[in-house]
BABA-751551 format. One record per residue (C-alpha): residue number from 0; residue in three letters; x, y, z. Coordinates in steps of 0.001 Angstrom, whole numbers. Each point is the difference from the previous one (the first is absolute). Layout:
<atom i="NUM" aa="Ala" px="X" py="Y" pz="Z"/>
...
This chain:
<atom i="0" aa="Unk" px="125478" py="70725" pz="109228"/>
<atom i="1" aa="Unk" px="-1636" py="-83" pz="-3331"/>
<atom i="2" aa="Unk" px="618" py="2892" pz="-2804"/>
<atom i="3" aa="Unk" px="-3015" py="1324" pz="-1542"/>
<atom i="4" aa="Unk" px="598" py="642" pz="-3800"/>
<atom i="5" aa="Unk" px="-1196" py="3844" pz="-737"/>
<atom i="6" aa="Unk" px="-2093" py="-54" pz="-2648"/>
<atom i="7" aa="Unk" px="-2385" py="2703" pz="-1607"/>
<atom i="8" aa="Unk" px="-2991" py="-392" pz="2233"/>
<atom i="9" aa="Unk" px="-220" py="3535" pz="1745"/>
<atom i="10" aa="Unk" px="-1673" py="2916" pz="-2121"/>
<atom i="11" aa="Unk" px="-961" py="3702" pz="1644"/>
<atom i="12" aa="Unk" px="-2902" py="1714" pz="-1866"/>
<atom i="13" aa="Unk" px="-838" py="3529" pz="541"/>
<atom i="14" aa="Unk" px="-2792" py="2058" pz="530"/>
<atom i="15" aa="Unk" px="1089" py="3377" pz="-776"/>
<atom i="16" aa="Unk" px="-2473" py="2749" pz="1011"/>
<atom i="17" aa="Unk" px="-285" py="3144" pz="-190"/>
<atom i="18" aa="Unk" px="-2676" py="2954" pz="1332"/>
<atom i="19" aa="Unk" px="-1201" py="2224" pz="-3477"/>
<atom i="20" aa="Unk" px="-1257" py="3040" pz="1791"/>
<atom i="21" aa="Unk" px="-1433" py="1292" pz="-3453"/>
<atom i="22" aa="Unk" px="-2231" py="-2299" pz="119"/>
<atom i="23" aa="Unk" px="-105" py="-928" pz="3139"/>
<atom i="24" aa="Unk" px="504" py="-3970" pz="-543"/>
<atom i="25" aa="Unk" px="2651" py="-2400" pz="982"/>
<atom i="26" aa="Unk" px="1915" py="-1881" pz="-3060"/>
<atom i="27" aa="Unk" px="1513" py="-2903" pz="-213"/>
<atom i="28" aa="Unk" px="3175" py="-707" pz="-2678"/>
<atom i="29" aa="Unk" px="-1317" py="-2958" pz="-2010"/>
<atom i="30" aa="Unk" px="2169" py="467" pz="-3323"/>
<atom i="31" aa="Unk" px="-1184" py="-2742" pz="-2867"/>
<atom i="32" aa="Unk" px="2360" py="-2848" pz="-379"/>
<atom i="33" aa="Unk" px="1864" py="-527" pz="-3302"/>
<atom i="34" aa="Unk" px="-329" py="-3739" pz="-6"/>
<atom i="35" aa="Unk" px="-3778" py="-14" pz="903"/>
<atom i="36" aa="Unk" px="-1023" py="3186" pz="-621"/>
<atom i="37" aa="Unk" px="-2092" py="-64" pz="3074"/>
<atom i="38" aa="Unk" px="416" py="2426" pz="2706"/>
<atom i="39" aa="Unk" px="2114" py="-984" pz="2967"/>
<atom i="40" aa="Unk" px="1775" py="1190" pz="2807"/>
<atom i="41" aa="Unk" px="3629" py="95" pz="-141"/>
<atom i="42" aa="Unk" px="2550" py="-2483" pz="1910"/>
<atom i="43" aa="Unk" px="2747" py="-1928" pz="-497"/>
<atom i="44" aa="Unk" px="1299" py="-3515" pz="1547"/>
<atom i="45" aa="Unk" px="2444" py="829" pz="3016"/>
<atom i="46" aa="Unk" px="3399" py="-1070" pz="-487"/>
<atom i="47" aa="Unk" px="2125" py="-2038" pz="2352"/>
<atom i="48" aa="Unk" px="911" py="2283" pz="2803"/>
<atom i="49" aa="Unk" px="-1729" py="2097" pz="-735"/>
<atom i="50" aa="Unk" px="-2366" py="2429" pz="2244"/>
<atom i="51" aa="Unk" px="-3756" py="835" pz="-676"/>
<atom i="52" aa="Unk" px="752" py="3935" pz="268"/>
<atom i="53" aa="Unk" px="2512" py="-682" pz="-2764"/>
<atom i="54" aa="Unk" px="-1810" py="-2229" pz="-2110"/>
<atom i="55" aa="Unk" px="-2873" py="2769" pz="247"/>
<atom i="56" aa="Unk" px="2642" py="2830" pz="-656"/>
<atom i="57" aa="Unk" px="1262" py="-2100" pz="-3382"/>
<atom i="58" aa="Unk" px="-3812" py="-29" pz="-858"/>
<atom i="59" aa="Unk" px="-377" py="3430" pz="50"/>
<atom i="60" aa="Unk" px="3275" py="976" pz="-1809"/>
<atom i="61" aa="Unk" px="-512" py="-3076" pz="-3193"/>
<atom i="62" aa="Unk" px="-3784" py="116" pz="23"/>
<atom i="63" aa="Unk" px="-879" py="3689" pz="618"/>
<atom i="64" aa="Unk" px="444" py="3199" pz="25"/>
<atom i="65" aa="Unk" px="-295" py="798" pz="3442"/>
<atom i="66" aa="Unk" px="3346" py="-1086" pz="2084"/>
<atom i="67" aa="Unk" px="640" py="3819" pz="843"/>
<atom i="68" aa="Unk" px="-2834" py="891" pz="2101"/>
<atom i="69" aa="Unk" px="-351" py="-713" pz="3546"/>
<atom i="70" aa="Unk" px="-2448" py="-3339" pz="1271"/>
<atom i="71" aa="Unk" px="-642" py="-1845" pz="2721"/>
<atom i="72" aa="Unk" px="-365" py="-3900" pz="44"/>
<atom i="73" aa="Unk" px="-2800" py="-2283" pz="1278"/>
<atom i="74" aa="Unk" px="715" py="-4006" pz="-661"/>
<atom i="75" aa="Unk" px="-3632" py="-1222" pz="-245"/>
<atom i="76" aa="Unk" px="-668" py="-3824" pz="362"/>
<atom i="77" aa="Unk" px="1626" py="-2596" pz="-2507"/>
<atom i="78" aa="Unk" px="-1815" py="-1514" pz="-2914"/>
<atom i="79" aa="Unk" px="906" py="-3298" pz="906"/>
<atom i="80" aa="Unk" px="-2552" py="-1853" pz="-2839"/>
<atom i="81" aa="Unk" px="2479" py="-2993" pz="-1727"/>
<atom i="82" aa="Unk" px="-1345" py="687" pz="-3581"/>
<atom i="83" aa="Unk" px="-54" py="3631" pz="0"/>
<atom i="84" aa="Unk" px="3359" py="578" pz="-2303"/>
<atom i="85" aa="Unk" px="147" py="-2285" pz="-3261"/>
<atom i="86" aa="Unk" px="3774" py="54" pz="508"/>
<atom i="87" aa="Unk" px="-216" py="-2125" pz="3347"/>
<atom i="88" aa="Unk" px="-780" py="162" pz="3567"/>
<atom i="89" aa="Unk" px="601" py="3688" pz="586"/>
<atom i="90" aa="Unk" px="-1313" py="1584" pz="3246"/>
<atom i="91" aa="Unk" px="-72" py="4002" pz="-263"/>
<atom i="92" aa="Unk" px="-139" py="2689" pz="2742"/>
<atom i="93" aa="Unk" px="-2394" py="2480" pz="-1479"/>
<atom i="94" aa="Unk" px="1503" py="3685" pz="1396"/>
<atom i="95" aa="Unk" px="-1718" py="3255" pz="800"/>
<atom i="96" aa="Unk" px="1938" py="2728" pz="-1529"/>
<atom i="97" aa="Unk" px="-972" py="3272" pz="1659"/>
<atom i="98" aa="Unk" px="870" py="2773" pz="-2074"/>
<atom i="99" aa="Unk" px="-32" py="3182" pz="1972"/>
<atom i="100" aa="Unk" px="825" py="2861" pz="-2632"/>
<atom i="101" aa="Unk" px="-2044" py="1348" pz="-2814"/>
<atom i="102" aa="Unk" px="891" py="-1859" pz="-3048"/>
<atom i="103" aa="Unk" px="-601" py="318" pz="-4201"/>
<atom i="104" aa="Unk" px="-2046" py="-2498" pz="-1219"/>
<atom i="105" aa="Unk" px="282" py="-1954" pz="-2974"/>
<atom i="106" aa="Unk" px="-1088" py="-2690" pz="-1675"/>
<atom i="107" aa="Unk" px="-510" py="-3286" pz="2193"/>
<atom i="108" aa="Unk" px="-1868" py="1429" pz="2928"/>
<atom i="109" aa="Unk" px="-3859" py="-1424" pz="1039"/>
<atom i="110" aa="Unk" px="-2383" py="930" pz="2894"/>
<atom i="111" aa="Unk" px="1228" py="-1878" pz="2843"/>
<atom i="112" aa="Unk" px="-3242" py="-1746" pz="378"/>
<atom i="113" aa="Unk" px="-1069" py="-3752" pz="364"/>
<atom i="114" aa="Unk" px="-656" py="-2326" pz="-3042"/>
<atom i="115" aa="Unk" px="2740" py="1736" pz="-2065"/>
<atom i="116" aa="Unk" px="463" py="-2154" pz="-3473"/>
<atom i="117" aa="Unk" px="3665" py="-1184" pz="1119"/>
<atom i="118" aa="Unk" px="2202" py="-3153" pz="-1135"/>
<atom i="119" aa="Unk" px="966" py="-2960" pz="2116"/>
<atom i="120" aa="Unk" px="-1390" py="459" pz="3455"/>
<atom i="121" aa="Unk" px="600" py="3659" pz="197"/>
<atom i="122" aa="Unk" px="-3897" py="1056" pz="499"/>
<atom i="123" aa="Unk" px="-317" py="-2164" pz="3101"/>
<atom i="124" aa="Unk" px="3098" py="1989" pz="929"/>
<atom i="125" aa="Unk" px="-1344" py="3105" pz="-305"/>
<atom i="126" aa="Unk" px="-3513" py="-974" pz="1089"/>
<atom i="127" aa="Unk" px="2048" py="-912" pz="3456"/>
<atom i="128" aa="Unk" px="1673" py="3056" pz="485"/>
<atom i="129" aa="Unk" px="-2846" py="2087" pz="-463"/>
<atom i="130" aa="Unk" px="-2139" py="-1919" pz="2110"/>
<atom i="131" aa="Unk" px="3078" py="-18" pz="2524"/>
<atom i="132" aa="Unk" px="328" py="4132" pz="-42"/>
<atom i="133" aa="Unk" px="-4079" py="363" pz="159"/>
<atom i="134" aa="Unk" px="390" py="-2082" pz="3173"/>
<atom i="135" aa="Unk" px="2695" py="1895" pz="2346"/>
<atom i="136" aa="Unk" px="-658" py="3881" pz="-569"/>
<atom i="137" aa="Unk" px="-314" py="66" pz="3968"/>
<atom i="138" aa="Unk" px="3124" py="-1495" pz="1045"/>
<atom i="139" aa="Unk" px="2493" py="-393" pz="-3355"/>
<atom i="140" aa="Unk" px="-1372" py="3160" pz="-2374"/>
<atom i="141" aa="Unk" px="2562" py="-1328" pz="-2650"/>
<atom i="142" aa="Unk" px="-1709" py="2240" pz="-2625"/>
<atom i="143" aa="Unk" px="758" py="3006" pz="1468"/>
<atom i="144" aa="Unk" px="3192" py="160" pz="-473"/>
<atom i="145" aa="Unk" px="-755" py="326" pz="-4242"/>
<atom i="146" aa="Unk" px="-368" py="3423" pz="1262"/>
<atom i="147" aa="Unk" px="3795" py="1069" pz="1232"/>
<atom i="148" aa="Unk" px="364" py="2098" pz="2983"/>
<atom i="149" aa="Unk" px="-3602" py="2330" pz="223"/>
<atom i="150" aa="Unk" px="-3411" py="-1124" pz="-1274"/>
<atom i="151" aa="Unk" px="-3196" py="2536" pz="443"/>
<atom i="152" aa="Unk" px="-3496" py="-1901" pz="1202"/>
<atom i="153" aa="Unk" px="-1141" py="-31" pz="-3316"/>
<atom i="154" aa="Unk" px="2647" py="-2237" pz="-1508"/>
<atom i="155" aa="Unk" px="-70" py="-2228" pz="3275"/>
<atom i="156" aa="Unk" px="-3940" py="-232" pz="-706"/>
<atom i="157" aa="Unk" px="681" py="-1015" pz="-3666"/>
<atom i="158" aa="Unk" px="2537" py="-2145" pz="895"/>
<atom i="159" aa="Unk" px="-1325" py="-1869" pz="2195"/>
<atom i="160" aa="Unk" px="-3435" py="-459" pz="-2421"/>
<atom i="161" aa="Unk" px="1708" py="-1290" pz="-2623"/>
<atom i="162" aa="Unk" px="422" py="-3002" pz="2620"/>
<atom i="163" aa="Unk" px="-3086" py="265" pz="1711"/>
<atom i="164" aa="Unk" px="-2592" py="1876" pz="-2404"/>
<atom i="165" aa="Unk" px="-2522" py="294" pz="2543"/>
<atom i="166" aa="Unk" px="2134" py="3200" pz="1431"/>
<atom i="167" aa="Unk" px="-328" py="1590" pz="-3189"/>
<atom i="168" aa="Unk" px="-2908" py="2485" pz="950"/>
<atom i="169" aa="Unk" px="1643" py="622" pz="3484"/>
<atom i="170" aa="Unk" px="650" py="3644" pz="936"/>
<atom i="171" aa="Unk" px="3997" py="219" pz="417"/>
<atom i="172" aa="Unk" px="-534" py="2204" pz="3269"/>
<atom i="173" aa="Unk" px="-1495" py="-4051" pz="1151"/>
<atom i="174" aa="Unk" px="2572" py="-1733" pz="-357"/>
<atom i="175" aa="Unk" px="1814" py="1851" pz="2500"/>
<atom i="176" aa="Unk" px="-1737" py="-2498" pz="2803"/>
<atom i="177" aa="Unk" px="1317" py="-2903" pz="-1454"/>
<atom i="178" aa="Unk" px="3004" py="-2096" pz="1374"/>
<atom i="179" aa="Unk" px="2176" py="100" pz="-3178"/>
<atom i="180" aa="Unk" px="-182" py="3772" pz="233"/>
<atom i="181" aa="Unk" px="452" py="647" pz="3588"/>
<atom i="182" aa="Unk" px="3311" py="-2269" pz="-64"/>
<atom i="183" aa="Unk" px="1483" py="725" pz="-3251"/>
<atom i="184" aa="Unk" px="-200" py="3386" pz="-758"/>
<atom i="185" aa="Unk" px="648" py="2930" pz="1610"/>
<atom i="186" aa="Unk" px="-1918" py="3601" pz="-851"/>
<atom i="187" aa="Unk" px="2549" py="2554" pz="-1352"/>
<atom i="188" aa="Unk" px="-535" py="4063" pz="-539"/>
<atom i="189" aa="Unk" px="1001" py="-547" pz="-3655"/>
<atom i="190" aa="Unk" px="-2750" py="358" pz="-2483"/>
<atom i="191" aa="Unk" px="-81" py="-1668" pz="-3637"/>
<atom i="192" aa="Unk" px="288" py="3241" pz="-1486"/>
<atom i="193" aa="Unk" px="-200" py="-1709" pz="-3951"/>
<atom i="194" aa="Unk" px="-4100" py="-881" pz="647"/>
<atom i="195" aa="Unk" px="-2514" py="2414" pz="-1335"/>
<atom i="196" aa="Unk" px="-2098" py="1531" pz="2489"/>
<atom i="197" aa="Unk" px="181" py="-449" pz="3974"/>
<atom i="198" aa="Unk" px="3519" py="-1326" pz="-142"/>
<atom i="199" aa="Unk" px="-51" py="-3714" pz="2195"/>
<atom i="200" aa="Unk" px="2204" py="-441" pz="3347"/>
<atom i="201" aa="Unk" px="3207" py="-2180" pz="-610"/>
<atom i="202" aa="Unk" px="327" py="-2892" pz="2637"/>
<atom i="203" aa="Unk" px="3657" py="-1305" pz="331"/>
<atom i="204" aa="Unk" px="-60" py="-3979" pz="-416"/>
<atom i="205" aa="Unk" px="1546" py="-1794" pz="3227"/>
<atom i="206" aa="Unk" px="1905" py="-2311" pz="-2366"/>
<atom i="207" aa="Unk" px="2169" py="-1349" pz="2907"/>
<atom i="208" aa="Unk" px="-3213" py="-867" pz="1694"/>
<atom i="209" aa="Unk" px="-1535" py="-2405" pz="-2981"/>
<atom i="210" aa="Unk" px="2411" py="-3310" pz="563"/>
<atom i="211" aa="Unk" px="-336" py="-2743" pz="-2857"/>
<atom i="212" aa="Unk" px="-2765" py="-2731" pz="424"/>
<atom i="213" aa="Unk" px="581" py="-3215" pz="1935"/>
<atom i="214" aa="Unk" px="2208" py="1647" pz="2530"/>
């Protein structure tokens, strides 16, 4: 049989987001490169034998900041284009990076929005996933799970219109009808005491029940 030679061809890029309940946004980690001084996502080219989860764990710990808190992966669909890496024919696996605990942030963080100002092909990354996570809140809510264990209506309302704006003016008591709801969270007796006024009902996320995309 014939040997293939292993050469540097293999990259993982990562889409690291993140739910900002202050303001009610999802971020993305787009730190500015030191070569290009562009914004980018962060990645690295997978070594031989090595696994995707690892190469995405040795992105977090030498590019970030973030390889103590808890995620969840979602491999999203190859950037296959021949030209898109100066350095050669590189195809990347762009990877959701689901962060589900409150974070700081710092510097490096944008809206997680399409048409982001990125270097090499990293907007049409992004543009993808978004347009990816707008698509499947019935059957693969991904972006709930930004928001940990409980979420009240309100936050799954403003999530979900960050994707889809049109829900922005919907009542939260609404959104109870709707698929996503009824199959992925589950009404608790715990309150969000640390709202002002009438405090909002906590709803436990069924994170078991939201399996990755493609499956």
């Amino acid at each position: 049989g014939m040997t293939l030679i292993p050469y540097q061809n293999l990259a993982v890029d990562l889409l690291i987001l993140s739910f900002d309940r202050l303001h009610n946004r999802v971020k993305i980690f787009t730190p500015v490169r030191g070569d290009s001084h562009k914004k980018a996502l962060p990645g690295v080219l997978v070594k031989e034998n090595e696994s995707i989860e690892n190469a995405v764990h040795r992105t977090l710990e030498t590019k970030t900041s973030l390889s103590e808190f808890k995620y969840v992966l979602q491999e999203l669909p190859a950037q296959t284009n021949p030209t898109r890496d100066p350095r050669g024919q590189v195809i990347s696996i762009p990877i959701l990076v689901l962060l589900t605990e409150p974070i700081r942030y710092s510097e490096g963080w944008s809206n997680f929005e399409k048409d982001l100002d990125l270097d090499f092909d990293h907007t049409e990354m992004v543009n993808k996933a978004f347009t990816i996570l707008s698509n499947n809140w019935d059957k693969h809510p991904l972006p709930l799970l930004l928001a940990g264990d409980i979420i009240t209506l309100e936050e799954t309302r403003d999530l979900l219109a960050h994707f889809l704006p049109y829900y922005q003016k919907t009542l939260p008591s609404n959104l109870r009808r709707m698929s996503f709801v009824m199959n992925f969270l589950q009404e608790t007796d715990d309150f969000d005491k640390s709202k002002q006024g009438r405090p909002p009902r906590l709803y436990k996320i069924l994170k078991d029940n939201i399996k990755p995309l493609y499956q």
